[in-house]
C-alpha positions in Angstrom: -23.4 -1.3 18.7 -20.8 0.1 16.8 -18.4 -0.6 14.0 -14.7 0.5 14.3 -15.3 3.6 11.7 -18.3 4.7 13.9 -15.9 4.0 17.1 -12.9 5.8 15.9 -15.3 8.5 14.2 -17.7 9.0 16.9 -20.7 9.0 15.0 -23.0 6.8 13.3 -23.1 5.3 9.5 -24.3 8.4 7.4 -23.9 11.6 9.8 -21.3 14.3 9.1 -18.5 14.6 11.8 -15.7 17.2 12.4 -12.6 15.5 13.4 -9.0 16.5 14.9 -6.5 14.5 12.3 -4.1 12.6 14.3 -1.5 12.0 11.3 -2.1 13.9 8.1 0.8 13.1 5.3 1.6 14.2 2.0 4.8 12.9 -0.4 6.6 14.9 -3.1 3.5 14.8 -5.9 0.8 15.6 -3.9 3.0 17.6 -1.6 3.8 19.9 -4.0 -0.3 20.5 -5.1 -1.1 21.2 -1.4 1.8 23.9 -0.8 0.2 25.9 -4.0 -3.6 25.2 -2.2 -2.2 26.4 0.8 -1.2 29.7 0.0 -3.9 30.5 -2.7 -6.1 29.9 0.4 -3.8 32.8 2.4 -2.9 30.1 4.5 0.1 31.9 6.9 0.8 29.3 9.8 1.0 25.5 10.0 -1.2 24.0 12.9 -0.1 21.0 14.6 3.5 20.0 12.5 4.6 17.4 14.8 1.3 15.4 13.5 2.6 16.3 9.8 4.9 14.0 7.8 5.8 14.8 3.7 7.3 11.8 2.5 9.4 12.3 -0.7 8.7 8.7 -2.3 7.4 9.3 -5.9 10.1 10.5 -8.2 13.1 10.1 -6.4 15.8 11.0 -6.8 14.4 13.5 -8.9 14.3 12.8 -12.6 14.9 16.5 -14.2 15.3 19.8 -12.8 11.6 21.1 -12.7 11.0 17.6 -10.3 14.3 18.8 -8.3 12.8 22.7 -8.1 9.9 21.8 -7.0 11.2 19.0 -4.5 13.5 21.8 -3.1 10.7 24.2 -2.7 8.5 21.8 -1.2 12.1 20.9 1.6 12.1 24.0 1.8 8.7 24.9 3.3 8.5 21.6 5.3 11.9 23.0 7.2 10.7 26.5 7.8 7.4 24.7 9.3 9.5 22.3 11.8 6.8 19.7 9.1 8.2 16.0 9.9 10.2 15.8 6.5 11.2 12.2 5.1 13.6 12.5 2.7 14.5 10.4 -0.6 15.7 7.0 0.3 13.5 6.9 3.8 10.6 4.9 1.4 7.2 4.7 0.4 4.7 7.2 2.8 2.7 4.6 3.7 6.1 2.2 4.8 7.4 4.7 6.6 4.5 5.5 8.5 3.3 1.9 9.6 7.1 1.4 10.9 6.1 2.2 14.9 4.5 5.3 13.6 0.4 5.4 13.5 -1.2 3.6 16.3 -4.7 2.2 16.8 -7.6 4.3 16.7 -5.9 7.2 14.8 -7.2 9.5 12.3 -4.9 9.1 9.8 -5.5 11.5 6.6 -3.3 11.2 3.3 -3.3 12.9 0.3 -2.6 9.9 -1.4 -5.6 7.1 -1.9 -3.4 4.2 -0.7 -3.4 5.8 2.7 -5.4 3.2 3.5 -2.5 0.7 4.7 -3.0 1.8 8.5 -6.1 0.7 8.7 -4.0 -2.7 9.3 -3.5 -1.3 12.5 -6.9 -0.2 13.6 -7.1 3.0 12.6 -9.3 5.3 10.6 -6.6 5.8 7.4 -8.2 7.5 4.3 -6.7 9.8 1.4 -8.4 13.4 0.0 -7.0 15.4 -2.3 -4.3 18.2 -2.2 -6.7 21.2 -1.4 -8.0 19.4 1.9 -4.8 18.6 2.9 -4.0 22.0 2.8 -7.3 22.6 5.0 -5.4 20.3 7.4 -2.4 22.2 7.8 -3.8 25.1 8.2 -6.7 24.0 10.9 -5.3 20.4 11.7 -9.1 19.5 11.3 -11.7 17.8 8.3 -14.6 16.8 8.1 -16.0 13.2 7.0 -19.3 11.2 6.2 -19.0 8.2 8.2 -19.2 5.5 6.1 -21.1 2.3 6.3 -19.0 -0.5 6.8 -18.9 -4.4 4.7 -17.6 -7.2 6.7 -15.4 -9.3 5.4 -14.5 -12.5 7.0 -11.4 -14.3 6.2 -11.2 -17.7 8.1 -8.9 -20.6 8.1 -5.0 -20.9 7.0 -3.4 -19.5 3.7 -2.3 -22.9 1.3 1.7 -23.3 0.5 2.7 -20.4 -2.2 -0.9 -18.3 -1.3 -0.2 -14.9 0.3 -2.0 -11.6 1.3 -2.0 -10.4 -1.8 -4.3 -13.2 -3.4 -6.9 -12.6 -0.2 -6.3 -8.6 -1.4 -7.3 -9.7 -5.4 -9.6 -11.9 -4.5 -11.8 -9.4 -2.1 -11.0 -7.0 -5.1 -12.5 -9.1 -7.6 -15.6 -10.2 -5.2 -16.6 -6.7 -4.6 -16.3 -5.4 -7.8 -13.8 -1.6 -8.3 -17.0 0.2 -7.3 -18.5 -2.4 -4.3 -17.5 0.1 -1.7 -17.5 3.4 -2.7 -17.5 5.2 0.1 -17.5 2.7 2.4 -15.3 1.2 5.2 -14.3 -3.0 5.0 -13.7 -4.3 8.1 -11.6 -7.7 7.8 -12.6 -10.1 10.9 -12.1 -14.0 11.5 -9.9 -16.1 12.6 -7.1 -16.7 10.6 -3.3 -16.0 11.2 -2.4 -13.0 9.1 0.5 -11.0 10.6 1.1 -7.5 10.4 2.7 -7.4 6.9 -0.4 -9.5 5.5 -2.7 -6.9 7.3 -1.2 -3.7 5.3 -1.0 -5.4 2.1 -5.0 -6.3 2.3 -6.2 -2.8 4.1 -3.9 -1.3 1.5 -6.4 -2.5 -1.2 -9.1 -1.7 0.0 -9.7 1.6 -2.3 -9.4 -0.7 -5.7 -12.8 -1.8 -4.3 -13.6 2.0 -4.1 -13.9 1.9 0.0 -13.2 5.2 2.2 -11.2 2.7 4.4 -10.0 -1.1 5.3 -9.5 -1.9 8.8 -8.3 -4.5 11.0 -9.0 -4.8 14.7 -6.0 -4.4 17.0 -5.4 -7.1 18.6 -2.2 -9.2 20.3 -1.0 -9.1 16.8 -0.9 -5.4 16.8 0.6 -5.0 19.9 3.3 -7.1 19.7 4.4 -5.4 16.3 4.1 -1.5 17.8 6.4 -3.0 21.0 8.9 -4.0 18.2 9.1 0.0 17.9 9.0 1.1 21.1 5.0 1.7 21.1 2.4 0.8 23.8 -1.2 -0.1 22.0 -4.1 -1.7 23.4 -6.5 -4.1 21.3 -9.7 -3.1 20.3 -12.7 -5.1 21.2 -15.3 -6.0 18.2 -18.9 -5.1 19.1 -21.9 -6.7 17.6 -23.0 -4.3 14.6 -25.0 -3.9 11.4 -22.9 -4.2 8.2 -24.7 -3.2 4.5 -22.6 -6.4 3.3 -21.0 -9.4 5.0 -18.8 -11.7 2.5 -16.8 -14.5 3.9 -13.5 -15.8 2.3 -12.1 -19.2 3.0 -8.4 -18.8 2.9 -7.9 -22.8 3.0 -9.4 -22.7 -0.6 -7.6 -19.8 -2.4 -5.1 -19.9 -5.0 -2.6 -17.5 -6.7 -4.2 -14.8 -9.0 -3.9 -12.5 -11.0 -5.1 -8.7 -11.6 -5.6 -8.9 -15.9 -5.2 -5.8 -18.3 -6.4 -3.5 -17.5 -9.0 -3.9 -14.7 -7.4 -4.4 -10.6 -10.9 -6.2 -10.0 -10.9 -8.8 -13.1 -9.2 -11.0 -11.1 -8.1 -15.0 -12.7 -6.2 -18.1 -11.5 -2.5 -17.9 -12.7 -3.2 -21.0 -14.0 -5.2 -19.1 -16.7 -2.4 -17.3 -18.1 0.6 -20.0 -17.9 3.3 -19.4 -20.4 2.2 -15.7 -20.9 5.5 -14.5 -21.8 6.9 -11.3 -19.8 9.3 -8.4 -20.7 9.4 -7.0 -17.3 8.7 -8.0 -13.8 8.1 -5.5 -10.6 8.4 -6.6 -6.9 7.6 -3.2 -4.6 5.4 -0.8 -4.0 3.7 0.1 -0.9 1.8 -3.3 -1.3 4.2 -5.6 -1.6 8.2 -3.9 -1.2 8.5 -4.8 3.0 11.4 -7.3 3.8 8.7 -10.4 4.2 8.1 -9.8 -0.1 11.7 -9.5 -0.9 12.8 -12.6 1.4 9.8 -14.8 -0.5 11.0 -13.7 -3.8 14.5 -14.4 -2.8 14.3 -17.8 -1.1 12.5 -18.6 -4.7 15.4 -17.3 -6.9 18.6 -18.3 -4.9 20.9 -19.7 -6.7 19.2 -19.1 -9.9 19.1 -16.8 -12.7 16.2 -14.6 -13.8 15.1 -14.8 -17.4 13.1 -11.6 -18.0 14.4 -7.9 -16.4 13.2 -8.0 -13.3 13.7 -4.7 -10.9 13.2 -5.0 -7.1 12.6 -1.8 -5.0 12.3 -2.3 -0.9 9.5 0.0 0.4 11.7 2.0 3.3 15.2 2.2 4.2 14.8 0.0 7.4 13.2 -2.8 4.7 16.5 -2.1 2.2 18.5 -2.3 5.8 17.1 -5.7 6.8 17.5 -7.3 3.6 21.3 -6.0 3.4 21.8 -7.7 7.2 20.2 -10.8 6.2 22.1 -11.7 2.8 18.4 -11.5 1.4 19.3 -8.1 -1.2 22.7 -10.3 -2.3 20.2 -13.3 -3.3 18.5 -10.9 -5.5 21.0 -9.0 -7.2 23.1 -12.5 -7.6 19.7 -13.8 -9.3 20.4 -10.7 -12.0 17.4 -8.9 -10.7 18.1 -5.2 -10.6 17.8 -3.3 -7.0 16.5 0.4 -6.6 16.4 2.9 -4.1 13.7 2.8 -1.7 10.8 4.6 -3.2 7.6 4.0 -5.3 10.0 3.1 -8.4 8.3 2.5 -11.7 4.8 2.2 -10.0 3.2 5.2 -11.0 5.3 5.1 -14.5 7.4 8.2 -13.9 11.0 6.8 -14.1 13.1 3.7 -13.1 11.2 0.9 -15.2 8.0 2.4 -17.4 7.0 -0.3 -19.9 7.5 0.6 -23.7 4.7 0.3 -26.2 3.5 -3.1 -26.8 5.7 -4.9 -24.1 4.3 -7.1 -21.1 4.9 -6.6 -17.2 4.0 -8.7 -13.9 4.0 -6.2 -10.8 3.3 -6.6 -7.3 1.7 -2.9 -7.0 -2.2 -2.4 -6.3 -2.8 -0.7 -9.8 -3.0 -2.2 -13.7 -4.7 1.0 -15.5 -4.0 1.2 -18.8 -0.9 3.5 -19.4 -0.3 3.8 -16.2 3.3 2.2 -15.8 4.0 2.9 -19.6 1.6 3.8 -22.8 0.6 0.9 -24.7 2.1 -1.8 -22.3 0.2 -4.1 -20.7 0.7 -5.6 -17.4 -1.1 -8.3 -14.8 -1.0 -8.2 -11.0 0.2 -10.6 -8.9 1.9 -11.8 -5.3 5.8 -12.0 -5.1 5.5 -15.3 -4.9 4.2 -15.6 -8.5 6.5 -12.8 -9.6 9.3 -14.5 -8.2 8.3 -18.5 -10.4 7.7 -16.3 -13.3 11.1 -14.3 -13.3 12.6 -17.3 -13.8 10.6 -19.0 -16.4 10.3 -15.4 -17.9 7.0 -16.0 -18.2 3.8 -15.9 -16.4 4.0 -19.3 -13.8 1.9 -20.6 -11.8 4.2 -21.3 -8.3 5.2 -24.7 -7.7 8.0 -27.2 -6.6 11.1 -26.3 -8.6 12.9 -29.0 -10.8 
C-alpha cells in the first residue's frame, strides 16, 4: 500500500521519478532569480504558461527603484509569456493559490519553501530553488526523490483559545528543525480542523525540514474547492509503512510559543508572561487569512492596543472579506496599523523590520536571528496570543478578559 506522496508521485519511498508539474509558481524575489537562470540556460520558449503563476508578494509596493526595475522587468516577461501574473495587492503566493486554485492530487512546485501550504489540500506541494524553476518553464517537468513519509496523528478537539498554529509549533518542536529532512508528514486522525487550520499546519511542515505536509482530501476539501467553483474528489488513505508515527492529542495542547531564535524550541506562553513587546505581527502566509484577522479582532474590539501592532491580510479577497464584515474597522479602531496584502515585514525587507535590541511577537513560520530586523529578537505565536498580548503590550498567555 501506498502513502499519498507515493500515490501522487507514482513511485515508491526512495526511487527517482520524472514528473509533469501541475502548478509551478514563483513571486517577485525568486521570480526575478529564475528569469536570469532562464536565459543563462538559452531558455527561448515558456512550456505550459497557463500552469504558471508569478505572484508579486515580497516587497510590495516596491521599496526603491532597483526593486521597481526589476519588478517591471520581471511584468514584463510574465506578459510577453501569456505567464498567469498576480500583481501587488492580489497577496501572499501561497494565499492566492489555495483560493479555488490547486486541487487534490496536484504537483504543485514553488520556488519558495513555504509552498508547502497545498499540501492542506492533498496535493504533492514542495519548493526548489530559482534555477529549477527555470527548468520548469522551460520543460514544464522535474524530477524528485520520493520521500518517505512520518505520520502524524492529531486526534480529539482543539481547547478554547488553542489554534492550528499551536498543533503547527508543537509538531515543530516534537520533530526537531531537522526531523524530516527530506521527508513528507502526512497529518491523519479524527479531529475537526477546517481548511484554514489545514494550510497553517502543512504550511509548517518545512521548519521541521520535510519535502512536503499533506492532508487527505476529504468532505472537508470538497466543500471548500465548491466554495470556488471547483469539483474534487476525496482521497482514500491506504494502509502503509511510515519511518515515524507520532500522535498529538489536541484535547491536551496549550498556546505556545516559537523562542529566539529557533522555530522548533517551542514553550508554553505561560513561560514568558509579562515579556514586554515593542512590536507585534499578525500575517503572513501562515496566519494573514480572514479566520486570523476575525480572532484577533473579536479579541481587541472595543479596546486599545498597547504595543505597535501592524496587521497584513494574506490576499485581496481576505482584505475584501474583512472590509464586508466590519472585521478590518475593529482593527484599525483598536490602533493596530493595516497593510496592503502582501508578505509585509516577514522576511524584514520593509513595512515593520525590528530595530536593534527591540522585541517582536509574529504570527509568521520563521524566528531566525536577523531575519525581520538585526539584533531584534522575536517569539512565535497564534493570533490568538498575539491578539491578548497587544493589549497587555506584553507577552499573555490568552484568557477571559477583565
Amino acid at each position: 500500500m501506498s502513502t499519498l506522496s507515493e500515490k501522487i508521485l507514482k513511485g515508491s519511498a526512495g526511487s527517482f521519478v520524472d514528473v509533469t508539474v501541475d502548478r509551478a509558481l514563483a513571486h517577485d524575489g525568486t521570480g526575478v532569480q529564475a528569469l536570469t537562470a532562464f536565459r543563462e540556460m538559452g531558455a527561448g520558449t515558456v512550456t505550459r504558461p497557463d500552469r504558471i503563476s508569478i505572484v508579486y508578494d515580497h516587497i510590495v509596493p516596491a521599496n526603491n527603484s532597483t526593486t521597481a526595475d526589476l519588478q517591471a522587468e520581471l511584468r514584463g516577461f510574465a506578459k510577453e509569456n501569456r505567464i498567469d501574473l498576480h500583481d501587488i495587492g492580489e497577496g501572499i503566493c501561497h494565499q492566492v493559490m489555495s483560493e479555488g486554485i490547486v486541487t487534490p492530487g496536484e504537483i504543485v512546485v514553488g520556488a519558495d519553501s513555504h509552498t508547502c501550504t497545498m499540501g492542506a489540500f492533498g496535493a504533492f506541494a514542495t519548493g526548489v530553488g530559482a534555477s529549477d524553476m527555470a527548468s520548469i518553464w522551460a520543460t514544464g517537468e522535474t524530477w524528485f526523490k520520493v520521500p518517505e513519509t512520518i505520520n502524524i496523528r492529531l486526534e480529539g478537539e482543539l481547547p478554547r483559545y488553542v489554534e492550528a498554529k499551536d498543533v503547527a509549533l508543537r509538531y515543530v518542536g516534537l520533530l526537531g528543525a531537522g526531523g524530516a529532512t527530506y521527508k513528507a508528514i502526512e497529518f491523519t486522525g479524527d479531529n475537526g480542523l477546517g481548511m484554514d487550520d489545514r494550510l497553517t499546519i502543512s504550511n509548517m511542515s518545512v521548519e521541521a525540514g520535510a519535502k512536503a505536509g499533506l492532508f487527505y482530501a476529504d468532505d472537508v476539501t470538497c466543500r471548500y474547492l465548491r466554495s470556488y467553483g471547483r469539483d474534487a474528489v476525496p482521497q482514500k488513505r491506504e494502509d502503509c509503512d511510515y519511518v515515524r508515527e507520532e500522535i498529538i492529542q489536541l484535547d491536551d495542547m496549550e498556546p505556545l510559543l516559537a523562542v529566539p531564535h529557533r522555530v522548533d524550541d517551542v514553550r508554553p506562553v505561560s513561560d514568558f508572561e509579562g515579556t514586554p513587546l515593542d512590536q507585534i505581527f499578525v500575517g503572513t502566509c501562515t496566519n494573514g487569512r480572514y479566520g486570523d484577522l476575525k480572532r484577533f479582532a473579536d479579541i481587541v474590539k472595543g479596546k486599545k492596543v498597547k504595543v505597535r501592532t501592524i496587521v497584513v491580510p494574506a490576499s485581496r479577497a481576505v482584505l475584501l472579506k474583512a472590509v464586508e464584515t466590519g472585521v478590518l474597522g475593529d482593527i484599525i479602531r483598536s490602533g493596530a496599523v493595516v497593510g496592503n496584502p502582501g508578505c509585509g515585514p516577514c522576511l524584514g525587507a520593509h513595512q515593520g523590520v525590528l530595530g536593534e535590541d527591540e522585541t517582536g511577537l509574529s504570527t509568521a513560520n520563521r524566528n531566525f536571528k536577523n531575519r525581520m530586523g538585526v539584533g531584534a529578537k522575536y517569539f512565535l505565536s497564534s493570533p490568538t496570543t498575539a491578539a491578548f498580548s497587544a493589549l497587555k503590550g506584553e507577552i499573555a498567555l490568552p484568557g477571559d478578559l477583565q
